[in-house]
N, C-alpha and C positions, 0 to 999 in steps of 0.2 A: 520151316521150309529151307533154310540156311543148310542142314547138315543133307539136306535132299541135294541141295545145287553142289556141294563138299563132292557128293559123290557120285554125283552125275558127272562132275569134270575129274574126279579120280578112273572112274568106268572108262569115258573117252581116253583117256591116256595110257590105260592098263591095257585100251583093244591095240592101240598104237605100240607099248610096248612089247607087247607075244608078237612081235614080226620078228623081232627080233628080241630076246628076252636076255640073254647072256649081255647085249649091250646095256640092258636097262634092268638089272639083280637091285640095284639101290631101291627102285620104285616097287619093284615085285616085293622085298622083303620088310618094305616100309607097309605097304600095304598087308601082307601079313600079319604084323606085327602090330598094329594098329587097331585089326580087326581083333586077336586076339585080347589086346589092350581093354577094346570096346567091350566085347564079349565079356570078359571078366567084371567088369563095372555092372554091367547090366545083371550080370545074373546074380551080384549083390542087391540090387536093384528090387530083384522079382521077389526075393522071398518079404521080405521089405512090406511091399505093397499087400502081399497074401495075407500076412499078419495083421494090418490095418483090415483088408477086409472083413478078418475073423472078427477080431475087434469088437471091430462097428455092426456087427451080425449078430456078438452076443449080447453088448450093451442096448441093444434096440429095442427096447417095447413092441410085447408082441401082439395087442390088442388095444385100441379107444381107450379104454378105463383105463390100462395101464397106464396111459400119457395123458389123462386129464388131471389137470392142476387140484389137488385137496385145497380148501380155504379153512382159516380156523376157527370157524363158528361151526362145522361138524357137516357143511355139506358135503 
């Protein structure tokens, strides 16, 4: 909820700066940059996650028998 409130009071300020935007280039281009910053992290992020799902999709036993425990007396 933290990066919600981040940019809930970034939004408020960005509608306040397009009044005037030439006075406020620092906040416009922070916030650009920022975004793109974001962006890039994240889309490291996603293939990241995809790979764990394949993963966990192949290692998963795909039937009851396959995930019951063998004991060593042969049952």
């Amino acid at each position: 909820m933290m990066i919600v409130g981040i940019y809930a009071a970034l939004g408020v300020f960005l509608i306040l700066a397009a009044r005037y935007p030439l006075a406020n280039l620092s906040l416009i281009w922070f916030t650009v940059w920022s975004s793109a910053v974001h962006g890039g992290i994240m889309a490291g992020d996603v293939p990241a996650l995809f790979i764990v799902a394949v993963a966990l999709a192949i290692l998963t036993p795909r039937s009851q028998f396959a995930a019951r425990p063998r004991t060593h007396n042969g049952d």
